[in-house]
C-alpha positions as CSV (number, residue, x, y, z in Angstrom):
1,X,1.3,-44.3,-49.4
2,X,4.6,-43.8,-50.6
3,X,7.2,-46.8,-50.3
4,X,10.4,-46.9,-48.9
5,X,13.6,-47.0,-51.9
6,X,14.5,-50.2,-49.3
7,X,12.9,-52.9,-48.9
8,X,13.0,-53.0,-45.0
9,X,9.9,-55.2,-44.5
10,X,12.1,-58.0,-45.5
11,X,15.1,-57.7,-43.4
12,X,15.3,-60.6,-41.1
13,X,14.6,-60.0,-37.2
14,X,12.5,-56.7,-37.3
15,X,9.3,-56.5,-35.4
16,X,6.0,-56.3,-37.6
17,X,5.1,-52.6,-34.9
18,X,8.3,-51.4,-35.8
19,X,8.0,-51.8,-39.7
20,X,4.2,-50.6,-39.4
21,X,5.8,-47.4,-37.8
22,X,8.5,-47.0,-40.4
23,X,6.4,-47.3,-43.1
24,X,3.8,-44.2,-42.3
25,X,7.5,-42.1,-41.8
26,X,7.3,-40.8,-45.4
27,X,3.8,-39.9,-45.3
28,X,4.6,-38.0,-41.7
29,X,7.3,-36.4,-43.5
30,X,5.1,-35.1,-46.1
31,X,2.2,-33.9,-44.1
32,X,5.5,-32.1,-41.8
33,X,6.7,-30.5,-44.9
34,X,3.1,-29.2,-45.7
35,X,2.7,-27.9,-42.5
36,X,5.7,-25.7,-42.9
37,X,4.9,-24.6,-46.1
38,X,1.2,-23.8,-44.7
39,X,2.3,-21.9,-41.1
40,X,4.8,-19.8,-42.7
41,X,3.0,-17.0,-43.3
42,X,2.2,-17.3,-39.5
43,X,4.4,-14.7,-38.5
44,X,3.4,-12.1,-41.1
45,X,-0.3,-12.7,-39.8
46,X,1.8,-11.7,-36.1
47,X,3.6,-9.0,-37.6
48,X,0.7,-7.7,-39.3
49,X,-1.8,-8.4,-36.1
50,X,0.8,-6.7,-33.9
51,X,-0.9,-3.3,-34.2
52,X,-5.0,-4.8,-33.0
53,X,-4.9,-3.6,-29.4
54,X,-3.7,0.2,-30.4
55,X,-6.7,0.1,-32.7
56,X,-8.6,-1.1,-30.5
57,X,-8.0,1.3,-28.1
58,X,-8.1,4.2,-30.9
59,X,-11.7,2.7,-32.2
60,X,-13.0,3.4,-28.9
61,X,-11.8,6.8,-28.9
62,X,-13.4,7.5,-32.2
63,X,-17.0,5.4,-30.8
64,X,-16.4,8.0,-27.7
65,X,-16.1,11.0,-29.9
66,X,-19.0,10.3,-32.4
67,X,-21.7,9.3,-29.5
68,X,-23.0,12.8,-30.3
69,X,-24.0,12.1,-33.7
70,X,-27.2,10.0,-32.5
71,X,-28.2,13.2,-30.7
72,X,-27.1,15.6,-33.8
73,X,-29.2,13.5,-36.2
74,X,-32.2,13.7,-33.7
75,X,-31.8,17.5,-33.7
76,X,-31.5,17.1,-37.2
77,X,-34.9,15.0,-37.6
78,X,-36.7,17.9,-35.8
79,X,-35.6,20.3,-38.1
80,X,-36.4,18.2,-40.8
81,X,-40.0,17.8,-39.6
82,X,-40.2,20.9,-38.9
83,X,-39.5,22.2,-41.9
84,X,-43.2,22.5,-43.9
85,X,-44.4,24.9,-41.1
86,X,-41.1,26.9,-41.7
87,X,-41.4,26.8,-45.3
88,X,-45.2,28.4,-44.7
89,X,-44.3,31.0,-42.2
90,X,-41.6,31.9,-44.5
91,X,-44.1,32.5,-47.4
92,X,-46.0,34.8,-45.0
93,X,-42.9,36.9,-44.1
94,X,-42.7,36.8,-47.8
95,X,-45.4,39.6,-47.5
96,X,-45.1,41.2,-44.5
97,X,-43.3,44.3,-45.9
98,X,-46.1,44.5,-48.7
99,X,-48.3,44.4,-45.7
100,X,-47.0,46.8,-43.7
101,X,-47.0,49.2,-46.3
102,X,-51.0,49.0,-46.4
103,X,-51.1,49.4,-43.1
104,X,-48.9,52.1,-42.7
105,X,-51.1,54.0,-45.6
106,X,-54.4,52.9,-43.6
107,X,-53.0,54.0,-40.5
108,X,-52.1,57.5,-42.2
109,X,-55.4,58.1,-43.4
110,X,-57.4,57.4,-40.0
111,X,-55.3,59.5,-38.5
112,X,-56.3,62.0,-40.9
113,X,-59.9,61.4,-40.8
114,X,-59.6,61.5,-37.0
115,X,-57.9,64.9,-36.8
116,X,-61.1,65.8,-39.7
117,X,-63.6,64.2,-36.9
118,X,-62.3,66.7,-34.0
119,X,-62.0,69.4,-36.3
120,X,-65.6,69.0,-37.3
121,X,-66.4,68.0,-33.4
122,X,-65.3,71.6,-31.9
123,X,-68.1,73.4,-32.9
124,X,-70.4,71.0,-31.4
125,X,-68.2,71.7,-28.3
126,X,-68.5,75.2,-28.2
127,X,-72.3,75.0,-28.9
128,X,-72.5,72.6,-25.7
129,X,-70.6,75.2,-23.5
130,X,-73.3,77.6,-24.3
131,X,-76.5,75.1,-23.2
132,X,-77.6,76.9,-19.8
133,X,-76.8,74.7,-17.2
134,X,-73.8,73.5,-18.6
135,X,-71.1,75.5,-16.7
136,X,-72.8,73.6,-13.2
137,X,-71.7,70.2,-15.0
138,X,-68.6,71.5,-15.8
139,X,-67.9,72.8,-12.4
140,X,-68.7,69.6,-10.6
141,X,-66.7,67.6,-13.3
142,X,-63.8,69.5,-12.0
143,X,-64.3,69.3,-8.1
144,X,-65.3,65.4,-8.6
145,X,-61.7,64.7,-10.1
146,X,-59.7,66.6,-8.0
């Protein structure tokens, strides 16, 4: 505690509340003077603060705008998990035009074994014309369908 330059506890007639009182002054003026020093930066923090409820109302805007990341990132998750199956069916359309080249040459030669098959298959025809009894069957043939 620090002590008064005066040595007031000794003048004659003062009450013993009223010296008690004076004597905490200097320690209430130093805890004052801290104070001050301590709560000046208080209106820097205002100044500094003042902006909070426009970015407040801006942070919502941006939580607003990005709700449809949670559903982007799901998307993406299926994608992602579906990726080894469209890595595979990509390695099959790797060879489809190798495979469609076979079959177009496989397709070319039944066609030509097929045209050799009738070619070989009208003389049979003609013989089976000639079988008596034949041209009855053909006759009804014809009246059945029409």
């Amino acid at each position: 505690m620090a002590r008064l330059p005066f040595p007031i506890d000794r003048l004659p007639g003062l009450p013993a509340d009223l010296l008690g009182a004076l004597r905490v002054l200097p320690g209430m003026a130093q805890d004052t003077a801290n104070m001050a020093r301590s709560t000046a930066v208080l209106e820097d923090v205002a100044e500094a603060t003042r902006s909070l409820p426009e970015l407040r109302a801006d942070m919502e805007r941006v939580a607003e705008a990005t709700e449809c990341i949670t559903k982007i990132d799901a998307r993406m998750a299926t994608i992602e998990a579906a990726m080894p199956v469209l890595v595979e069916v990509q390695q099959h359309l790797a060879t489809l035009p190798e495979t469609m080249d076979r079959l177009e040459v496989r397709l070319e030669q039944l066609g030509n074994q097929l045209e050799a098959l009738q070619g070989s298959l009208e003389p049979i025809g003609r013989v089976a014309r000639r079988v008596p009894g034949q041209r009855r069957a053909e006759k009804r043939d014809a009246s059945d369908s029409s």
